[in-house]
C-alpha positions in Angstrom: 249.0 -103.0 -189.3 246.6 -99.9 -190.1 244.2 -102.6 -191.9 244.3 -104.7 -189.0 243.6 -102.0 -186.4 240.5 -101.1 -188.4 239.4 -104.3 -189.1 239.2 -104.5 -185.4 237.4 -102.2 -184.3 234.7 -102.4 -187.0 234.2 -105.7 -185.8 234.4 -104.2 -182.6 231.5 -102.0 -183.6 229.3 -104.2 -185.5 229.4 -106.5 -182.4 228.2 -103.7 -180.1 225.7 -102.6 -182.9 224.2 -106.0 -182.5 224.0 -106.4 -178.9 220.9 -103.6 -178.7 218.9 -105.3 -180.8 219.9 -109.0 -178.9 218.8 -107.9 -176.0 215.3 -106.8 -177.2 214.8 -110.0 -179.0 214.9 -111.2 -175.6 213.2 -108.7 -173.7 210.1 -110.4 -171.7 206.7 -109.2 -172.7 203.9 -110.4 -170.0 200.3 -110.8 -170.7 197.8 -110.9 -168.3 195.2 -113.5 -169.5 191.5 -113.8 -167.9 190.2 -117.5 -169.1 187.3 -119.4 -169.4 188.3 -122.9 -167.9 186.8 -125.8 -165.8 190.3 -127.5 -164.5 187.9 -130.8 -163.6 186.9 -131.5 -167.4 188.4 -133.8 -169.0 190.9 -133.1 -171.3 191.8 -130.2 -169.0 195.6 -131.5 -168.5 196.0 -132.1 -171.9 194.4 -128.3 -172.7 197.4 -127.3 -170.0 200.1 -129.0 -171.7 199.3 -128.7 -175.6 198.2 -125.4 -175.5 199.0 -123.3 -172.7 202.6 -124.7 -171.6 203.6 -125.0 -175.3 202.4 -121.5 -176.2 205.6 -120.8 -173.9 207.7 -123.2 -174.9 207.4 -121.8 -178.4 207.3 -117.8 -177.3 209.6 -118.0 -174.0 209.8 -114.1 -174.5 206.6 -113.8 -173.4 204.8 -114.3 -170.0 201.7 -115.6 -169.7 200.0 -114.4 -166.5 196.5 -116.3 -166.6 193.7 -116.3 -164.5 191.2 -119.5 -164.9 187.7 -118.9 -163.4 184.5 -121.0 -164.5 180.7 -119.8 -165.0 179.3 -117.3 -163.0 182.8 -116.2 -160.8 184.5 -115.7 -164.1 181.3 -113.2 -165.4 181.7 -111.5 -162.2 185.3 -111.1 -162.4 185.0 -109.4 -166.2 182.3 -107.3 -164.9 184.5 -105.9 -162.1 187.3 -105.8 -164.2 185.6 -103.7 -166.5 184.2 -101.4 -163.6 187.5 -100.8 -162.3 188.8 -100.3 -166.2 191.7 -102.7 -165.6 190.7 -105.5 -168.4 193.5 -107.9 -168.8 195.2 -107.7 -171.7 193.2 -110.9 -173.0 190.1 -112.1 -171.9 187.8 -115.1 -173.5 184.8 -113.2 -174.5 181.6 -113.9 -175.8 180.4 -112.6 -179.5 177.8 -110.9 -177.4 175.4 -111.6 -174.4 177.4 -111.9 -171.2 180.4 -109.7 -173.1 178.1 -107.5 -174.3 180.3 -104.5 -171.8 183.1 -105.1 -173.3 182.1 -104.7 -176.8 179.7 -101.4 -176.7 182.0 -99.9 -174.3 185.4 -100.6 -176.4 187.1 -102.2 -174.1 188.2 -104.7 -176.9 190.1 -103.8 -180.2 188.9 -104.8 -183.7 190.7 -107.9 -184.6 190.0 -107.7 -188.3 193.1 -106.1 -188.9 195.4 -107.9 -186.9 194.1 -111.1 -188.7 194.4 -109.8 -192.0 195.4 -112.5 -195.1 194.6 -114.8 -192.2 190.7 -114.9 -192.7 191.5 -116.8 -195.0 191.6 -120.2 -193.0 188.3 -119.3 -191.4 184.6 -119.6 -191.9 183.5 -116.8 -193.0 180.2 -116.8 -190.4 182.7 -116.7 -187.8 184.0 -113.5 -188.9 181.0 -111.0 -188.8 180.5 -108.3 -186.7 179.6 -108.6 -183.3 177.7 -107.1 -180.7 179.5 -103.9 -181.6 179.5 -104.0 -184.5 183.4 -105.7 -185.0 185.5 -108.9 -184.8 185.9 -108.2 -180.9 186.9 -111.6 -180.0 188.1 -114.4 -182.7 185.8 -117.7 -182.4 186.8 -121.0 -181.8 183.6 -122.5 -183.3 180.3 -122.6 -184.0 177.9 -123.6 -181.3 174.0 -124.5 -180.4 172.9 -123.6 -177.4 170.0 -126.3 -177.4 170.3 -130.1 -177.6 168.5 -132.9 -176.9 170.8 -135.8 -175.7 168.7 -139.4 -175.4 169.9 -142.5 -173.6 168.8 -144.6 -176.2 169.1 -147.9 -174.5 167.2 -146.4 -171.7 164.3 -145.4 -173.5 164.0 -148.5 -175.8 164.4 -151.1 -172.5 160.7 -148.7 -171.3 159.2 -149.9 -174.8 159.6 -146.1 -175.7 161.3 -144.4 -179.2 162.5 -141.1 -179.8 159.7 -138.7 -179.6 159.0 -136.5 -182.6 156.2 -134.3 -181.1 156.1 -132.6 -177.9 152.4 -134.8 -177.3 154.3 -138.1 -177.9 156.8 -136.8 -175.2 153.9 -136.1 -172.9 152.2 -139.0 -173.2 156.1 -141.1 -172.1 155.7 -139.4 -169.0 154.1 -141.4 -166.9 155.5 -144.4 -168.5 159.1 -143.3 -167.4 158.2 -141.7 -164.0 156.5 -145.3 -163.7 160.1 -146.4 -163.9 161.2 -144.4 -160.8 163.5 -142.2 -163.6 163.2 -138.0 -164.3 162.0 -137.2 -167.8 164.1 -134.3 -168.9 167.6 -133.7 -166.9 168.9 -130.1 -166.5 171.5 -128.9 -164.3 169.7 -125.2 -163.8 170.7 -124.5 -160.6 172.8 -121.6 -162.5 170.2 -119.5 -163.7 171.4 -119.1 -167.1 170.8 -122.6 -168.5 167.2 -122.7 -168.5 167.3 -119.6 -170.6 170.0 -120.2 -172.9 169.6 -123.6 -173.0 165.8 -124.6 -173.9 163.3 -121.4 -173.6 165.7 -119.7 -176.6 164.7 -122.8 -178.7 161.2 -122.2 -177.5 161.3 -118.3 -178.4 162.8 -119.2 -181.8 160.3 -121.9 -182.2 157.1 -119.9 -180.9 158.4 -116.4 -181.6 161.1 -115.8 -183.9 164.0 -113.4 -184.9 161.8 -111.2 -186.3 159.3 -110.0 -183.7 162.0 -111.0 -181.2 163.7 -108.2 -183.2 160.9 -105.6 -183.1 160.2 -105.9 -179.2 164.6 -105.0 -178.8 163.6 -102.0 -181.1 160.3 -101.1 -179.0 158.4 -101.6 -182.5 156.6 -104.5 -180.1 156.5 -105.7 -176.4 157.3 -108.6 -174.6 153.5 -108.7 -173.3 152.6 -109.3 -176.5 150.8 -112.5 -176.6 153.7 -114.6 -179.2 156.3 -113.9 -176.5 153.8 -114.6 -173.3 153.0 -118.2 -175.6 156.4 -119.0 -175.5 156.5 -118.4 -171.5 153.3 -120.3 -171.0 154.3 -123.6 -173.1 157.7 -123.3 -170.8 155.4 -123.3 -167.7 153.1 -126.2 -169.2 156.0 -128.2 -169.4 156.4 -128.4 -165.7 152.4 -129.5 -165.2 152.7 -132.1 -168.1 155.8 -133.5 -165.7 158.1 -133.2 -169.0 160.2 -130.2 -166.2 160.7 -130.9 -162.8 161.3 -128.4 -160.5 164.1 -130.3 -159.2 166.4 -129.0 -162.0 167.1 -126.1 -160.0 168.4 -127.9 -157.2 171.2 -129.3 -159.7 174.5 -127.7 -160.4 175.9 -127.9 -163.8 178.5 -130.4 -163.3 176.5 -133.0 -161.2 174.0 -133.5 -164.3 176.7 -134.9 -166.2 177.4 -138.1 -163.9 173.3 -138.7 -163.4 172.7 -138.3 -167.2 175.4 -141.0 -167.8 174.3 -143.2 -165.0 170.7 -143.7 -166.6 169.0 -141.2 -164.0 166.4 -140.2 -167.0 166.2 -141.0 -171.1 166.6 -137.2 -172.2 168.8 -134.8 -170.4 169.0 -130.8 -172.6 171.7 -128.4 -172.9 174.0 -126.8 -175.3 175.9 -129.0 -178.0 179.4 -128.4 -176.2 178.2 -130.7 -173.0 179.5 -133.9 -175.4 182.9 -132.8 -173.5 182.2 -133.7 -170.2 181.3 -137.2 -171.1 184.8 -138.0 -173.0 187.7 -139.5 -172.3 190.1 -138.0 -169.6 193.8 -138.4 -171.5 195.3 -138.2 -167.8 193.1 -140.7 -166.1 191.8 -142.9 -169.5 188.2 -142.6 -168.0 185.0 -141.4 -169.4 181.8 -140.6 -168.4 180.7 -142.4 -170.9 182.9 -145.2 -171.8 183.8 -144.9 -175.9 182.1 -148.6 -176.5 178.8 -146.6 -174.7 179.2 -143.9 -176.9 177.0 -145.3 -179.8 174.0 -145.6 -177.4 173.9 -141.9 -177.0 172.1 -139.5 -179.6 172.1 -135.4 -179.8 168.4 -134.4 -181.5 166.7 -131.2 -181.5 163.6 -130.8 -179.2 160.6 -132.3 -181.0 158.3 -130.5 -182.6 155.8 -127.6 -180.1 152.4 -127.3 -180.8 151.9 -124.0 -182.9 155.3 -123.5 -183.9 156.5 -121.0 -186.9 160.0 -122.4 -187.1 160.1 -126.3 -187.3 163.5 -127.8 -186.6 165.1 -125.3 -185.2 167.6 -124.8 -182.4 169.2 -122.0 -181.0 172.5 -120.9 -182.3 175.5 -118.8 -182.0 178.9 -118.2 -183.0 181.2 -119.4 -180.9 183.4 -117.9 -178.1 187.3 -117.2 -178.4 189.5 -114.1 -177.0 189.5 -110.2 -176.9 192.3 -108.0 -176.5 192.4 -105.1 -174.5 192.1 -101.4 -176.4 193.9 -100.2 -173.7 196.9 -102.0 -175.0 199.0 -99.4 -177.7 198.8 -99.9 -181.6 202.0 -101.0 -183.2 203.7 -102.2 -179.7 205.2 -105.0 -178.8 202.7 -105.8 -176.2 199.7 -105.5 -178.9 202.0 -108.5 -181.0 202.7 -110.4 -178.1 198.7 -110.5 -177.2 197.8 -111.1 -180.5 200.4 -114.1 -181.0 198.9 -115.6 -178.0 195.1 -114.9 -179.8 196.4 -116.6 -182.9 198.1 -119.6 -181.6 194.9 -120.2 -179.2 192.9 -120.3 -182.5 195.3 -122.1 -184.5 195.0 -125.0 -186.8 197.0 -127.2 -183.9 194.6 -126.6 -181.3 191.5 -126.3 -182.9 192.6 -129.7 -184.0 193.2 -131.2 -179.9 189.7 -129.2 -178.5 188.0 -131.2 -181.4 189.3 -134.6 -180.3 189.2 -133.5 -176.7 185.9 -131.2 -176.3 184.2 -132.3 -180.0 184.2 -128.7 -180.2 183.3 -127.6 -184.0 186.3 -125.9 -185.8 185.6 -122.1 -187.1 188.7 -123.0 -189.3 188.4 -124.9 -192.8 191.7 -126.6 -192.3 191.2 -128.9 -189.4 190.5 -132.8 -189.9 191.0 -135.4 -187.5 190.6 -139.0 -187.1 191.3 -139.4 -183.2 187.6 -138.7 -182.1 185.4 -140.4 -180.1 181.5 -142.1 -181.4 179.9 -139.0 -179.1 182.3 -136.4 -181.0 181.0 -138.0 -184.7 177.2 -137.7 -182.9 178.1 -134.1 -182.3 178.8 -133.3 -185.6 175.9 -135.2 -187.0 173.5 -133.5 -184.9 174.0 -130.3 -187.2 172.2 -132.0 -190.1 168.8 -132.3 -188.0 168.7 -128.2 -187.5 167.4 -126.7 -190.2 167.1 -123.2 -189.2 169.1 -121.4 -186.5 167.7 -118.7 -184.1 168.8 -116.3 -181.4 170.2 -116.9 -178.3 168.7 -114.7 -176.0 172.0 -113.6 -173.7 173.4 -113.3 -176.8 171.2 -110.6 -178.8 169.5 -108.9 -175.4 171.2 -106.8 -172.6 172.4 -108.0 -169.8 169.6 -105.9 -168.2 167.4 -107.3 -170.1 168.1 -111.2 -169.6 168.9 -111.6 -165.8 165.6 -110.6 -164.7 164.3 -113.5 -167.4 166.6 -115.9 -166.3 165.3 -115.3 -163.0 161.9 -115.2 -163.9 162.0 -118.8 -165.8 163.3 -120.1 -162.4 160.2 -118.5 -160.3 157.9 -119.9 -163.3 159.1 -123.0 -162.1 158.9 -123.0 -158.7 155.2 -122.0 -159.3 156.4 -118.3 -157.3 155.3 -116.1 -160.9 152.9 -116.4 -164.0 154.6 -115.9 -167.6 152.9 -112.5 -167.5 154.2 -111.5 -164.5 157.7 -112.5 -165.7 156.8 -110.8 -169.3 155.9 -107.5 -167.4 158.7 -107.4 -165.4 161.5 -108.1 -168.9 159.2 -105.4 -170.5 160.2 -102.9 -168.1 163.7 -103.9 -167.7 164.3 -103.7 -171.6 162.5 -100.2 -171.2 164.9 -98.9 -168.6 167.6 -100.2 -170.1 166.9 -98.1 -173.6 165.9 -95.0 -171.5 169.6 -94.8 -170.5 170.6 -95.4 -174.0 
């Protein structure tokens, strides 16, 4: 009876052992997620479901709080995050440029760590140090900031071909304006796209790293003549009629439908616009229909008079998330975050943004055969760059690049001269490292 009794209650106490460490097994975690995302682009339902809804599915411990905001309202939010030193615990980041707060101030943590045997499944560009000098955020690909997409069928029906110097472009103009067409499409009604977009190629081209290097490090000036060159080719491009100042007037999403309507032959922005012209899972439309696919091609700009780069194009690693430093090392919060980091750049939906978005793994292990003719284009366009250079946003201030941005917009309009604008990012880059 004595062995029963104490069988009993060391069952009894193994049981009541147990049920501490039950209950935190399922003690919820939440996260508070700021994210990056247009909700009408396609693929957008299928980004819900396969990676957000099944993150919880798979963790229902934790709690996803997440805010979705797209261009400028979601820079604003980080920024007054940041001001108010509230940061979410994750926020999509940049590897610089418009995140450049949060990684000098160290308002992210170093990732590298966390990763650990990890790296391993990566490309090893995608893991250098940032704008701080860390793995602030972990990138979900690889991107160019400049392409040239061509309506081929468009151009070919005016008795035109791809152009493969900026004079052969010139002389198409009056040849497609003739038509009653645009030239060059651009939705740069936002002023970042002109800037990030196309005059980064032209610095690259015109410029390059190196000067561009010296003038950050006040070893040179943006007066000087190779970076007021590079400002005056972007203002002849508007009285050769390659620019109109039109552009301006058009917001980011409505150059998508007049590109794929057959408004003008050549429309430029960065490599990851191919995802606004696939196939929406939810409604089975495109854009671009998939048989229409094969008309389009992505090229790099063709090649500027004077030019010390040929073939290049801007480029940058890719963007992915950050996790707060405000969030303790060795918590449970810190593993919940970086569970959700992880799965976000996991093999599984790297795998879905590629057939979704064409967006470029940054991990060795992803393959597919479910993508689309403009996806394949995509990922051909990378052989015709043969040297990569800055994005501006991404290696200046933002001090330093929203008066440019702005200034490309007056150059436009015909309201400033490229030295005015010059003059005016001069001084801004000089205030900016007098508070340094």
């Amino acid at each position: 009876m004595l062995r029963k009794s104490l069988v009993l209650l060391l069952t009894v106490l193994m049981v009541v052992g147990f049920i501490p460490a039950a209950l935190a097994q399922e003690e919820k975690i939440t996260i508070t997620v700021l994210n990056y995302f247009d909700l009408t682009a396609p693929g957008a339902e299928r980004e819900l479901e396969e990676v957000w809804r099944e993150f919880s599915r798979r963790n229902p411990h934790i709690i996803v709080e997440r805010e979705d905001l797209f261009l400028e309202a979601f820079h604003q939010k980080v920024e007054a995050y940041a001001a108010a030193d509230r940061l979410p615990d994750v926020v999509f980041m940049w590897p610089g440029g418009r995140s450049t707060s949060l990684h000098t101030l160290g308002l992210v943590k170093d990732l590298m760590p966390l990763l650990g045997e990890d790296a391993k499944y990566f490309n090893p560009a995608v893991l250098a140090p940032q704008a701080a000098g860390y793995l602030a955020e972990l990138p979900q690909t690889m991107t160019s900031s400049h392409a040239l997409y061509i309506n081929v069928p468009l151009l070919e029906s005016l008795g035109l071909s791809i152009p493969e110097t900026y004079e052969e472009l010139v002389a198409m103009v009056p040849v497609i304006k003739g038509a009653g067409l645009d030239v060059i499409l651009m939705g740069a009604q936002d002023d970042w796209v002109i800037q990030s977009c196309l005059f980064s190629m032209i610095v690259g081209r015109l410029v390059g790293d190196e000067k561009l290097q010296e003038i950050i490090e006040g070893k040179a000036k943006f007066t000087d003549p190779e970076f007021v060159n590079a400002l005056e080719f972007y203002a002849q491009m508007y009285k050769d009629g390659v620019l109109d100042r039109k552009i301006m007037n058009i917001n980011y999403s409505e150059v998508n439908g007049l590109f794929a309507s057959g408004r003008a032959p050549f429309m430029i922005d960065g490599d990851w616009k191919t995802a606004n012209f696939l196939t929406d899972v939810t409604t089975g439309e495109a854009l671009i229909p998939v048989d229409q696919q094969p008309n389009f091609k992505m090229t790099i700009f063709p090649a500027i008079p004077g030019e010390i780069n040929k073939k290049s194009s801007s480029g940058v690693v890719g963007t992915g998330y950050g996790m707060s430093s405000k969030i303790p090392a060795g918590s449970a919060k810190e593993a919940a975050a970086w569970e959700l980091i992880k799965w976000l750049q996991s093999k599984e939906v790297q795998t879905m943004r590629l057939e979704t978005a064409g967006t470029i793994p940054s991990r060795i292990d992803v393959t597919s055969d479910n993508i689309e003719p403009l996806v394949v284009e995509r990922i051909r366009y990378y052989d015709d760059i043969e040297v990569y250079t800055e994005v501006l946003d991404n290696i200046l201030e933002g001090e330093v690049y929203l008066p440019l941005n702005v200034g490309l917009q007056e150059i436009g309009l015909g309201l400033a001269t490229p030295m005015e604008v010059a003059e005016r990012v001069q001084e801004a880059l000089e205030t900016w490292r007098a508070k340094k």
